[in-house]
C-alpha positions as a Markdown table, in Angstrom:
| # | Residue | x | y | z |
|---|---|---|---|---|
| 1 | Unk | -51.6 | 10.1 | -0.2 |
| 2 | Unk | -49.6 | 11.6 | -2.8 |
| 3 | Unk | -47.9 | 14.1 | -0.8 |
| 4 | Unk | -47.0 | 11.3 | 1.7 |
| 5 | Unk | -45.5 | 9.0 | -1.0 |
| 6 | Unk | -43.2 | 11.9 | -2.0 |
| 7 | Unk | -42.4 | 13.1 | 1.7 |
| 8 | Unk | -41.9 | 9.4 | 2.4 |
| 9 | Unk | -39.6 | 9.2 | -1.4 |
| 10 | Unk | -37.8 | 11.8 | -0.1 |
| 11 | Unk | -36.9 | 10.9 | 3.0 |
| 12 | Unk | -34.9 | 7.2 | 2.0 |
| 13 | Unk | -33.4 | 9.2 | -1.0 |
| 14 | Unk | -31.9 | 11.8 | 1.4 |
| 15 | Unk | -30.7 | 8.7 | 3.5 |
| 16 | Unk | -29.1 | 6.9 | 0.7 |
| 17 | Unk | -27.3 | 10.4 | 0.2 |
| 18 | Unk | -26.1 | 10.6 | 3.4 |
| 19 | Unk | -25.3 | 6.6 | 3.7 |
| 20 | Unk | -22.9 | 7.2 | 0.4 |
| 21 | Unk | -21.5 | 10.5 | 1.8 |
| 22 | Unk | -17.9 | 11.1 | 2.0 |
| 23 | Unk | -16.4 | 8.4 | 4.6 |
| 24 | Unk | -12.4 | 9.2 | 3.7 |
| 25 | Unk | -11.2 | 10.1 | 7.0 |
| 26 | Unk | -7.3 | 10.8 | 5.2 |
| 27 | Unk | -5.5 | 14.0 | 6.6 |
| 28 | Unk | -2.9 | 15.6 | 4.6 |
| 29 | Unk | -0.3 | 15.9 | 6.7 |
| 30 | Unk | 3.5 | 16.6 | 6.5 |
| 31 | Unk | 6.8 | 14.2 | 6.3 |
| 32 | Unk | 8.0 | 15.3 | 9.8 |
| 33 | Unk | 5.1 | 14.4 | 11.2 |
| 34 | Unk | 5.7 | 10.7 | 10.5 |
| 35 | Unk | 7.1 | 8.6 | 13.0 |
| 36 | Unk | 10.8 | 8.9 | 12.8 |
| 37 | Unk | 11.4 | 5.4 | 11.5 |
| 38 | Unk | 9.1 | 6.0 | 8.7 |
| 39 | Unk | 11.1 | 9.1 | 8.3 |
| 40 | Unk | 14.5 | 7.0 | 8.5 |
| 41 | Unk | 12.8 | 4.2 | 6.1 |
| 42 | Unk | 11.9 | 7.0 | 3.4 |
| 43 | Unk | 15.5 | 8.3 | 4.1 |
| 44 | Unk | 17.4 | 5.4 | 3.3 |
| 45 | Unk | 15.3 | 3.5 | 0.6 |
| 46 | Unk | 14.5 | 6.6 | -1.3 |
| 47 | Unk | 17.3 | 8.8 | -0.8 |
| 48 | Unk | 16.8 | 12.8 | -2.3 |
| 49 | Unk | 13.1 | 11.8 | -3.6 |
| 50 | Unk | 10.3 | 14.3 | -2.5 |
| 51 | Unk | 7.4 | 13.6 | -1.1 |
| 52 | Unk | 4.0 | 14.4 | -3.1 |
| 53 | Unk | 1.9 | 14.0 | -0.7 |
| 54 | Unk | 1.2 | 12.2 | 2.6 |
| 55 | Unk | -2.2 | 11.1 | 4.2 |
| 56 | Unk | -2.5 | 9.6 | 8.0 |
| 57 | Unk | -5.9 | 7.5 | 8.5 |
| 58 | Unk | -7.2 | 5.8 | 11.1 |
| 59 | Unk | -4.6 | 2.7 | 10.9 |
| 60 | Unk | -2.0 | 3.6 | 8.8 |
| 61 | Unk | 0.3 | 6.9 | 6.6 |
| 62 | Unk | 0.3 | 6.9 | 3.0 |
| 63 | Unk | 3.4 | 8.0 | 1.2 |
| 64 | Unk | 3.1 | 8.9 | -2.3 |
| 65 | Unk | 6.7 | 10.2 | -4.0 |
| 66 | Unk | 6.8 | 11.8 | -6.9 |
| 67 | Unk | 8.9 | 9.4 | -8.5 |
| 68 | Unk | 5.9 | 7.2 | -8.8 |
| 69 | Unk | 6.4 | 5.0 | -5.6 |
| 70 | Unk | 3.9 | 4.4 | -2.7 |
| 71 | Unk | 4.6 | 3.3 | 0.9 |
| 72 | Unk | 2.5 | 2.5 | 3.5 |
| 73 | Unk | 2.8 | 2.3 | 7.0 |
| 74 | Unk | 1.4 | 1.1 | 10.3 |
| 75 | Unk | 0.6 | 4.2 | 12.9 |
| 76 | Unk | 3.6 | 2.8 | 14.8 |
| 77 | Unk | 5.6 | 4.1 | 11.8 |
| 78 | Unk | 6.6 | 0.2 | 10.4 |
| 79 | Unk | 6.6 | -0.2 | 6.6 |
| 80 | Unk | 3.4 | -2.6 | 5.8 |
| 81 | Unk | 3.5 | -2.0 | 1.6 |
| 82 | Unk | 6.0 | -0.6 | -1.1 |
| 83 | Unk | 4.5 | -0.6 | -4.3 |
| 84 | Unk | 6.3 | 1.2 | -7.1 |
| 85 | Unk | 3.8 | 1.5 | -9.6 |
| 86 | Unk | 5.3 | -0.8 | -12.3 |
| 87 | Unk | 8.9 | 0.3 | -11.5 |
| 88 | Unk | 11.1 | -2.2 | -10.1 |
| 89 | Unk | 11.3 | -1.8 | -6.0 |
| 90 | Unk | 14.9 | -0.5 | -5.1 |
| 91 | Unk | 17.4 | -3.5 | -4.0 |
| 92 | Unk | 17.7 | -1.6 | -0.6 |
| 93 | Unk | 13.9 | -2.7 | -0.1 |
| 94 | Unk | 14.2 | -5.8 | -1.7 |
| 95 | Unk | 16.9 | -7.0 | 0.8 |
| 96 | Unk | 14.5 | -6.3 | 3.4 |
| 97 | Unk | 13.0 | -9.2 | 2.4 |
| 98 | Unk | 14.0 | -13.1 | 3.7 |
| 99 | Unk | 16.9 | -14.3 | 1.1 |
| 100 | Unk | 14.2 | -17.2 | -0.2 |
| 101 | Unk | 12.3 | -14.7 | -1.8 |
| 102 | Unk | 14.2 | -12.7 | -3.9 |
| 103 | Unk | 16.0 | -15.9 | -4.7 |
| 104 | Unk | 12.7 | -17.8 | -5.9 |
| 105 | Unk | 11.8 | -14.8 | -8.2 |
| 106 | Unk | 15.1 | -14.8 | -9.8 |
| 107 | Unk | 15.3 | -18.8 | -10.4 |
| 108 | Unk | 11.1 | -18.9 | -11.9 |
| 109 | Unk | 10.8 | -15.5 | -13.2 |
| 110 | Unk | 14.4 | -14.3 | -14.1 |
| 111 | Unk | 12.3 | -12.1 | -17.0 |
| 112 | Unk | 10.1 | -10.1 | -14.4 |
| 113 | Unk | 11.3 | -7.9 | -11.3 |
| 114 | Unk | 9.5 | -6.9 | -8.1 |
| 115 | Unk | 7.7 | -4.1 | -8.2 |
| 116 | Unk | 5.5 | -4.2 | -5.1 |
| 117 | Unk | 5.8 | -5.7 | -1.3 |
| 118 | Unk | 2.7 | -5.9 | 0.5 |
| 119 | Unk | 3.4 | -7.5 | 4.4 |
| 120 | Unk | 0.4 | -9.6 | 5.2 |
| 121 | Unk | -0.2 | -11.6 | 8.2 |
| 122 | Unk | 0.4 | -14.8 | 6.9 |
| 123 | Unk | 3.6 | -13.5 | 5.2 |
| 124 | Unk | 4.5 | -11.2 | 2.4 |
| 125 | Unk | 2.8 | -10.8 | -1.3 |
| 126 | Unk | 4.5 | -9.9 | -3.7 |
| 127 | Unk | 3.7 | -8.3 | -6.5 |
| 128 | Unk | 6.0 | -8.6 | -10.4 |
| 129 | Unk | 5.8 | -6.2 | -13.3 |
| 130 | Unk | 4.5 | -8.9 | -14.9 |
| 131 | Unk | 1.3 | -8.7 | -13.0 |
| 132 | Unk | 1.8 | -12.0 | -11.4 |
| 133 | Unk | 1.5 | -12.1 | -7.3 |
| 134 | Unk | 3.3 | -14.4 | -5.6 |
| 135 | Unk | 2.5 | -15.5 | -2.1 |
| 136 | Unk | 4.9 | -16.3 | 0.8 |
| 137 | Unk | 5.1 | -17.2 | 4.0 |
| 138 | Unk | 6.5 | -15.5 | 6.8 |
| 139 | Unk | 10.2 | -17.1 | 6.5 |
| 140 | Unk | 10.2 | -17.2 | 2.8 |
| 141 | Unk | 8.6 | -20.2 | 1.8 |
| 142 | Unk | 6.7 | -20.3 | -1.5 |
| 143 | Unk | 2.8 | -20.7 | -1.0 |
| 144 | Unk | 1.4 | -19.8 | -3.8 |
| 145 | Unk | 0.4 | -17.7 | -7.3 |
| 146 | Unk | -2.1 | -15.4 | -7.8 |
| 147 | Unk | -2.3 | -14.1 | -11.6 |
């Protein structure tokens, strides 16, 4: 009995093991294997920074500079997320935004800057140094805080 208790002990242990087992799917890969308007994005909003690192999964490439900022984007090569790590987000990026949001910020939290862009299907999130997110819809219309 004792020897099937342990085989049996065993057994779920190695299946938790292999349950919890490494699911990251990332590949390192390199810049010029990005799509080319991921290339052109990276080119024009952050121009002369290297690249750190970048890591294609199964829906999207992660950027990581080594100035501190992160982008993400879609497999298609469209940027999805900026997020610079506590660093203000360059204007260039911040214009890609509609006027209404960049405007809002500046007229309820003229102490705090943007430092991350997240694209979300209802609209964009946005994220202040101030570790506030604000939530907008897809034409720039205020929806909501999240603090």
């Amino acid at each position: 009995m004792k020897k099937v208790l342990f085989t049996l002990s065993l057994f779920v242990a190695s299946f938790a093991f292999i349950a919890c087992g490494d699911d990251d799917d990332d590949t390192v890969i390199t810049v010029k294997e990005l799509p080319e308007n991921a290339q052109a994005f990276l080119q024009t909003h952050f121009p002369g920074q290297e690249v750190r690192l970048v890591e294609k999964d199964n829906d999207s490439y992660d950027v990581y500079l080594t100035n501190g900022y992160d982008v993400e984007f879609t497999l298609s090569g469209d940027w999805d997320d900026v997020d610079g790590n506590g660093k203000e987000l360059p204007e260039s990026v911040i214009a890609l935004l509609p006027e209404a949001i960049p405007a809002y910020v500046a007229a309820n939290y003229s102490q705090n800057f943007i430092d991350e862009i997240n694209k979300e299907s209802y609209g964009y999130e946005i994220g202040l140094n101030s570790n506030i997110e604000l939530k907008f819809d897809i034409n720039g219309n205020f929806l909501r805080i999240d603090r």
